[in-house]
C-alpha positions in Angstrom: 41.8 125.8 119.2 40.8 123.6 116.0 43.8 121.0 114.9 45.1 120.9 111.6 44.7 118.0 109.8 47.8 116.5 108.1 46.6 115.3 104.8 50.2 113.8 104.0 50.2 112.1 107.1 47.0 110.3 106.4 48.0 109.6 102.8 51.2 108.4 104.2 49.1 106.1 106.4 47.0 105.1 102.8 49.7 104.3 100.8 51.5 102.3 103.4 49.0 100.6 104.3 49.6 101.6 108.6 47.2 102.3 110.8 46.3 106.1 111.7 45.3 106.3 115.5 43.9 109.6 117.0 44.1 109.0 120.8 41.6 111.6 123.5 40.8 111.0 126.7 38.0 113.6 127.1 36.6 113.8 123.2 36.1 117.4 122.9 34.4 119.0 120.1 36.8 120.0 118.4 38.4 116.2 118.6 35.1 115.4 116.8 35.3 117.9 113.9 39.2 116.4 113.4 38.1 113.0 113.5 35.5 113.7 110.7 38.2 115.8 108.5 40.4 112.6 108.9 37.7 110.5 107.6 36.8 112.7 104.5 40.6 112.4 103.5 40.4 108.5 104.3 37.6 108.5 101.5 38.3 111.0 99.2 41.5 108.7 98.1 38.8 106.0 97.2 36.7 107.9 96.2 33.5 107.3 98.7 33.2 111.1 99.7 29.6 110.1 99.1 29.7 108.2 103.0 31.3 111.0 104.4 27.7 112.2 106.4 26.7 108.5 107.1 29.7 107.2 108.3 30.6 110.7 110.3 27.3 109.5 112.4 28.6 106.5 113.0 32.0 107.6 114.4 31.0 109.9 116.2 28.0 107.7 118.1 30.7 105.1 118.9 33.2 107.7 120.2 30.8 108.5 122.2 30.2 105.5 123.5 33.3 104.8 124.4 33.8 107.7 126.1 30.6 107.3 128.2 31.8 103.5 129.0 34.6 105.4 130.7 32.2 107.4 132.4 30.8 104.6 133.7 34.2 102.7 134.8 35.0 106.1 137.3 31.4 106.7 138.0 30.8 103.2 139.6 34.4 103.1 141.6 33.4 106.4 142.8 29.9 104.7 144.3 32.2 101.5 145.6 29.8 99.5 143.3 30.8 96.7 141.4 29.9 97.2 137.3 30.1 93.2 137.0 28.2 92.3 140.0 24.4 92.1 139.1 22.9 94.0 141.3 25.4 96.3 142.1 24.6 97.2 138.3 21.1 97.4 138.1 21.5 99.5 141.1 24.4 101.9 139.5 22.4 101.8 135.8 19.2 103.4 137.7 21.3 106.8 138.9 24.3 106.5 136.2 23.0 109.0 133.3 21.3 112.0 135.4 24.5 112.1 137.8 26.8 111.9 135.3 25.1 114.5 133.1 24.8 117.1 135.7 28.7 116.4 137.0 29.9 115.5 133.4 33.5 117.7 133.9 34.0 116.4 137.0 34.2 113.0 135.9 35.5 113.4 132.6 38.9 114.7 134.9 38.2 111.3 136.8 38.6 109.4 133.5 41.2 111.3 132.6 43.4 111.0 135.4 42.9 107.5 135.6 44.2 107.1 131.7 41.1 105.9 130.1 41.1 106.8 126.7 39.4 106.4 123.1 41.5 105.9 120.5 40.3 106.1 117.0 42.2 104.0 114.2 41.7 104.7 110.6 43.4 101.8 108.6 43.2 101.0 105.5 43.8 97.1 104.2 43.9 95.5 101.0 40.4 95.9 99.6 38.9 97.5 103.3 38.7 100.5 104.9 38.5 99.9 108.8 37.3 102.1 111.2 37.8 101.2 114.8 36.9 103.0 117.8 38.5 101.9 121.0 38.6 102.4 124.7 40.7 101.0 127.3 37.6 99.2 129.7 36.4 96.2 128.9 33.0 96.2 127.7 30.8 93.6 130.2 29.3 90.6 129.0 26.2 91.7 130.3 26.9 95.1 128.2 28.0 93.2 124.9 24.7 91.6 125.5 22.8 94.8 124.9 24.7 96.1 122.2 23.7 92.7 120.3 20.4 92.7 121.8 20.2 96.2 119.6 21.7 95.2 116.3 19.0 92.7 116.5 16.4 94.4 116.9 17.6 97.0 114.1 16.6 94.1 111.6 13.0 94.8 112.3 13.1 98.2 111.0 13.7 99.6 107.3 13.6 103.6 108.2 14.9 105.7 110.7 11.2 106.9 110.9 10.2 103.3 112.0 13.4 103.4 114.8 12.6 106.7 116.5 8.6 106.4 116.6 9.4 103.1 118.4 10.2 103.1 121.9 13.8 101.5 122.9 15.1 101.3 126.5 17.7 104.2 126.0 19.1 104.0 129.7 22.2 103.0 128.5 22.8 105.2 126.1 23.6 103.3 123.1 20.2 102.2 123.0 18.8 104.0 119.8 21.8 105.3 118.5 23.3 101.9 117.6 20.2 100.8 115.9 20.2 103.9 114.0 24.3 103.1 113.2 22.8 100.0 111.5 20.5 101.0 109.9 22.9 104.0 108.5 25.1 100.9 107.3 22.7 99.7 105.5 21.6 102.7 103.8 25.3 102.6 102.2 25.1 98.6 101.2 27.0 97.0 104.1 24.4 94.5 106.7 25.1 94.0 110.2 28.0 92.0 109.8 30.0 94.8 108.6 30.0 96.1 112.5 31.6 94.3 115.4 32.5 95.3 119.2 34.5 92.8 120.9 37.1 93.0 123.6 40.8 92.8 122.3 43.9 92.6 124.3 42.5 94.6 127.1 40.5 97.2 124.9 37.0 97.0 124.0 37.1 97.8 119.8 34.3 98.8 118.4 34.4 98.2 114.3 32.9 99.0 111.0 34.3 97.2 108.2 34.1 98.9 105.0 34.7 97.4 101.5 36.4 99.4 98.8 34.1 100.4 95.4 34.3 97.4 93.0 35.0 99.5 90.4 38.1 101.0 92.4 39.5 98.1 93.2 39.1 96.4 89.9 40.1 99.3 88.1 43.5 99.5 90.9 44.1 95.5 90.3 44.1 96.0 86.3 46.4 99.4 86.2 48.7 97.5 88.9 49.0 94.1 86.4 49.4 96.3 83.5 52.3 98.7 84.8 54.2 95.3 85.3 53.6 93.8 81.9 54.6 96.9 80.2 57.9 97.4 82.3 60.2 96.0 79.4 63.1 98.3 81.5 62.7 95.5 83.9 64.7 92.5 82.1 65.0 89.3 83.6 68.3 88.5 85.3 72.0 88.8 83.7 73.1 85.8 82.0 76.0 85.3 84.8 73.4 85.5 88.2 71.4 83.0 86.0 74.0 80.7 85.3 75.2 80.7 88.8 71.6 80.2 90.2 71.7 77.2 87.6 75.4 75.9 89.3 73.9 76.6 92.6 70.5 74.7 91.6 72.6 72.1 90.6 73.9 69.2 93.3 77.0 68.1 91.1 78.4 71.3 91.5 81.5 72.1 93.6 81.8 75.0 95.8 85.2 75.7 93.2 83.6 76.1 90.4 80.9 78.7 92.0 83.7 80.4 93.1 85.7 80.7 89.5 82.3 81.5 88.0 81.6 84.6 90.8 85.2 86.0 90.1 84.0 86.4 86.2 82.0 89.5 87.9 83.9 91.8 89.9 81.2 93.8 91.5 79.3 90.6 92.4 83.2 89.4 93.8 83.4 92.5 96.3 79.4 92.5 97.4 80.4 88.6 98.2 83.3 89.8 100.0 81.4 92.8 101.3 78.1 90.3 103.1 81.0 87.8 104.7 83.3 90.4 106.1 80.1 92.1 107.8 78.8 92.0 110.8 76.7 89.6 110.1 79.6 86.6 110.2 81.3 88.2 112.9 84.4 86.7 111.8 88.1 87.7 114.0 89.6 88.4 111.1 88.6 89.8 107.1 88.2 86.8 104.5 89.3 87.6 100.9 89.5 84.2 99.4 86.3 83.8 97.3 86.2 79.8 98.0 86.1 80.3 101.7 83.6 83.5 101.2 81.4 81.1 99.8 81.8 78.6 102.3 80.4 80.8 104.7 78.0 82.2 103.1 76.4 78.8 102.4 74.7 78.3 98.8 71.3 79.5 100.2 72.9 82.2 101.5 74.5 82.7 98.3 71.6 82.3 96.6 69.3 85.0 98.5 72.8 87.4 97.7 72.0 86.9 94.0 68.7 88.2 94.1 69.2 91.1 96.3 72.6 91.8 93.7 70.8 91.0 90.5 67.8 93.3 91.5 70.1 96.3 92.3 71.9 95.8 88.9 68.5 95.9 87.2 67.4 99.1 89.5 70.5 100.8 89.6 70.9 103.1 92.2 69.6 106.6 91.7 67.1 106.8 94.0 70.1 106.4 97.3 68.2 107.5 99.9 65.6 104.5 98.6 68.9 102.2 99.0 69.8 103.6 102.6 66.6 102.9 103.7 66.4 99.4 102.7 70.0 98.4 103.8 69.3 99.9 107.1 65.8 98.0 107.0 67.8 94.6 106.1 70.3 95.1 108.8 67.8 95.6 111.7 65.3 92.6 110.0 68.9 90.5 110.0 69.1 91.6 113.8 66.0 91.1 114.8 66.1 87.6 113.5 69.4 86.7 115.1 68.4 88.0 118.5 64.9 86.9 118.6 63.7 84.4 116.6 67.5 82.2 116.3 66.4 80.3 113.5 69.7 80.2 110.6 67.0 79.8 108.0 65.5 82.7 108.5 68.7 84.7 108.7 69.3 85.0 105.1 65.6 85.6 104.0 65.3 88.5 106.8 68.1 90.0 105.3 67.1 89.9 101.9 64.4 90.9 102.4 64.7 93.9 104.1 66.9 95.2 101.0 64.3 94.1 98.2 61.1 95.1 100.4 60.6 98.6 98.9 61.1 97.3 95.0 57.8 98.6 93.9 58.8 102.2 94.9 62.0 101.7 93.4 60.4 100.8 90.7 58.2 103.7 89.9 61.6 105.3 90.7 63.0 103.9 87.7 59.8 104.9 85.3 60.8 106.2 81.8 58.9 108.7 80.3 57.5 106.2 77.4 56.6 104.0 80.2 54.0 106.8 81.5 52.5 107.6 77.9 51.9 104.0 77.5 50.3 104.2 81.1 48.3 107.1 80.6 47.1 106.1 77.4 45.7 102.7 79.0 44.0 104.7 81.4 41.9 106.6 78.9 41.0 103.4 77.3 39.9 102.2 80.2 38.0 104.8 81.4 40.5 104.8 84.8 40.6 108.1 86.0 44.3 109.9 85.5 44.5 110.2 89.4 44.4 106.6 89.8 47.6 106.2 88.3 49.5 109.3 90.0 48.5 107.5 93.2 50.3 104.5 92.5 53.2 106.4 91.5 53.4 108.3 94.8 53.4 104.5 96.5 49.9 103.5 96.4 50.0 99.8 95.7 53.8 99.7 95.6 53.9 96.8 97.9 51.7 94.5 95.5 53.4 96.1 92.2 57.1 95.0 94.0 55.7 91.4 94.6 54.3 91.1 91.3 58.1 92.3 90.2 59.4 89.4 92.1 57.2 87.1 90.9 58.1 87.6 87.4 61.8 87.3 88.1 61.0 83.8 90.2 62.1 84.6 93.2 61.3 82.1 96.1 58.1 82.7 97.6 59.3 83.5 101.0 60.9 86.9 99.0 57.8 87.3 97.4 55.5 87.2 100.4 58.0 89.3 102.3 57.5 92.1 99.5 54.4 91.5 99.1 53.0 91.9 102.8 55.8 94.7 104.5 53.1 96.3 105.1 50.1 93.7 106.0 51.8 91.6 107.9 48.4 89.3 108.6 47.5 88.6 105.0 50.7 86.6 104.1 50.6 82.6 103.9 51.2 81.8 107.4 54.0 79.3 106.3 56.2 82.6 105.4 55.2 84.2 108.7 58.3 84.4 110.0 60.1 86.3 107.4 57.1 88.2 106.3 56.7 89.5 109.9 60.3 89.5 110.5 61.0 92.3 107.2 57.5 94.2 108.5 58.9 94.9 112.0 62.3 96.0 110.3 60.6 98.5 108.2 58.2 99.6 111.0 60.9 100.7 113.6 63.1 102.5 111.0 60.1 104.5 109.9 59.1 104.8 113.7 62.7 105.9 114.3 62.8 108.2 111.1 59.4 109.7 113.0 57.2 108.3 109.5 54.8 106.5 112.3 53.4 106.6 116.1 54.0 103.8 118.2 50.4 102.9 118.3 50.8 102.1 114.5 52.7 99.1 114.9 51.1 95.8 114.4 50.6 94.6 118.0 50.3 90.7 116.9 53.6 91.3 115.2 55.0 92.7 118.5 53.6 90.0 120.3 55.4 87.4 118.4 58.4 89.0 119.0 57.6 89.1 122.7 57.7 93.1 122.7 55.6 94.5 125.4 55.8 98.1 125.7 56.5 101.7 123.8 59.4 101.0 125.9 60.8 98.1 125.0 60.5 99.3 121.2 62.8 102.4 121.7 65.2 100.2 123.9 65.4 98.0 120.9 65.6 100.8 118.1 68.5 102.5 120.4 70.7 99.2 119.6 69.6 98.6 116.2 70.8 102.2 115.4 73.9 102.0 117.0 74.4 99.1 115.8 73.9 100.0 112.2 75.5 102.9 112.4 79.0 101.1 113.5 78.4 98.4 110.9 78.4 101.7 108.2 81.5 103.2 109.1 83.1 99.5 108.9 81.5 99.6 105.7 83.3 103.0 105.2 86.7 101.4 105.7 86.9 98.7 103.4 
């Protein structure tokens, strides 16, 4: 029975900028036909529907592929032969394809029972669309070899005519069809550097790296920069957050006369009052005196408070269930900082933010209908399709758009990488690393725990760094994040 595709699910995966893995251990047919739906969604947003045949080719000859290197993996344990030994190879190689063929069910149950799989990601990046097929056995040197030895030889030839009228050792059988993958590559514009296979943390990936339309992404870059020139709703900061950023900035000043100059604002007083009487200070007793609050706070502390308050008083707070999610997002980046990192520097930032991470959606959340005339006319001067813009007001972009936000309103650059990158983690300075990956992890497990994403969407270099080793560990971890929240909230309650 044929699987629906989810087309929300895979814009989902679009617009935030996550992975979308399809895991089979067997790659039945109608597998196939799902994967090649996925990828039509994947680029109809971009509008490449016109790669659709040539890239469907391509995914499918290196699903296959990795499904027959399973084959292989069972096949030769089956025979007692050794795949890496030499001989043992040759000797294997010489019976492996007409055995296999005529007992294909019988091993594709070995391979299953055994849990080796292809999983195929779909992830979109920046100014890429990746495609990457992968299977848990790692590909040979000796087998890497004759995958290169093929792309090679693909240089020599122009057509497909010139491919399959010349004869190619095919007893592996990736023999023709990866030359004819290359040469399908090229076809579209991309050379042979735009496909890779390498082995990765135990997997052999197979990947074709796709660049976006010029014309898309240029056309995405000047819609983004105008939507945050023209957002005149978006002041810069009230005159009191920038005269205490200037007493803060300033090394004369005494802790005193920040405090007289907070108590001016009596919101600003009680989110102070709010942050130090939190579980994050863990303090035996409540603190109401505004000198002390500020003490503990510390003035960088203080300082990353004005931001996250200054933005909210800018944003307002229609869009609550917008808020929720970024408070919850700060308190489990705060967490996860504390508990695994212990650096007090990064303490603050984490917590920051996690609240101002999402901006750019709150943003569009915030749109007045002028704002979208002024939009829409651009777009027919321009000649930028209508749909362009509708995508970046569903969230396409909305990272960038919340960076570029935070830029204007100079926040640090740590803030602005964090809001900039939630979502791709690896393209942020690696100076801001910490925090960037720190507020990405956040955001991951609450969307992971608010069922938004799969396990295998989470960045696994981001896990790494955190020294997270398992779908197990994660939920082990989300379990007392959530509690842990969740008690923090109803402290919140009681105040």
């Amino acid at each position: 029975m044929a699987v629906k595709v989810n087309s929300e699910q895979v814009k989902k995966a679009i617009r935030s900028s996550v992975p979308l893995a399809i895991k089979t251990y067997t790659l039945p047919h109608e597998t196939e036909e799902y994967l090649e739906e996925v990828l039509a969604l994947f680029l109809k947003e971009f509008g490449q529907d016109h790669l659709k045949d040539r890239l469907a080719y391509c995914l499918k000859e290196l699903a296959v592929n990795g499904k027959k290197a399973n084959t292989k993996r069972v096949y030769f344990q089956e025979k007692n032969l050794d795949i890496n030994n030499p001989s043992h190879y040759d000797e294997g190689m010489r019976t492996f394809k007409e055995e296999t063929l005529s007992k294909i069910d019988h091993y594709l149950e070995q391979q299953k029972d055994a849990g080796l799989y292809i999983k195929i990601v779909f992830h979109v990046q920046q100014r890429t669309f990746t495609i990457s097929v992968k299977n848990n056995t790692e590909i040979s040197r000796k087998e890497q070899m004759r995958v290169y030895d093929r792309i090679a030889r693909s240089r020599a030839f122009e057509t497909m005519e010139e491919a399959l009228s010349t004869v190619i050792d095919d007893s592996e059988g990736a023999g023709l069809g990866i030359v004819i993958l290359v040469l399908m590559l090229k076809k579209i514009g991309l050379d042979e550097d735009s496909f890779d296979i390498d082995v990765e943390n135990g997997e052999t990936v197979a990947r074709i790296t796709l660049p976006f339309n010029e014309i898309h992404v240029e056309n995405l870059d000047l819609l983004s920069e105008e939507i945050v020139r023209e957002i005149n709703e978006l002041p810069q900061f009230p005159d009191n957050i920038l005269q205490l950023q200037n007493l803060i900035n300033d090394p004369d000043s005494e802790i005193s006369a920040i405090a007289r100059q907070i108590s001016t604002d009596p919101s600003l007083t009680a989110d102070l009052l709010k942050v130090v009487n939190s579980a994050q200070f863990m303090l035996p007793k409540r603190v109401d005196n505004i000198v002390e609050a500020v003490k503990l706070v510390g003035l960088r502390g203080l300082k990353n408070l004005l931001y996250s308050y200054g933005t909210q008083q800018i944003l307002n707070q229609k869009m609550k269930w917008l808020w929720n999610h970024s408070y919850k997002t700060a308190f489990y980046a705060y967490n996860l900082a504390k508990n695994f990192k212990r650096k007090k520097d990064l303490l603050d930032d984490a917590y920051v933010g996690g609240i101002l991470h999402d901006m750019g959606k709150i943003i569009f959340a915030e749109v007045h209908p002028q704002l979208l005339e002024r939009i829409s006319g651009f777009c027919e001067e321009r000649n930028i399709d209508r749909q362009l813009f509708e995508d970046l007001s569903a969230g396409l972009n909305h990272a960038k758009i919340g960076g570029m936000v935070a830029e204007k309103w100079n926040f640090p650059e740590s803030l602005v990488q964090a809001i900039r990158y939630h979502h791709e983690p690896m393209q942020c300075n690696p100076a801001m690393r910490d925090v960037v990956y720190t507020v990405y992890l956040a955001n991951a497990l609450v969307n992971l725990e608010d069922g938004e994403i799969s396990y295998d969407q989470l960045n696994q270099t981001v896990l790494q760094s955190y020294g997270i080793k398992s779908h197990e560990q994660v939920d082990i971890i989300i379990e007392r994040l959530s509690k842990a929240f969740e008690h923090e909230s109803a402290r919140r309650e009681n105040w």
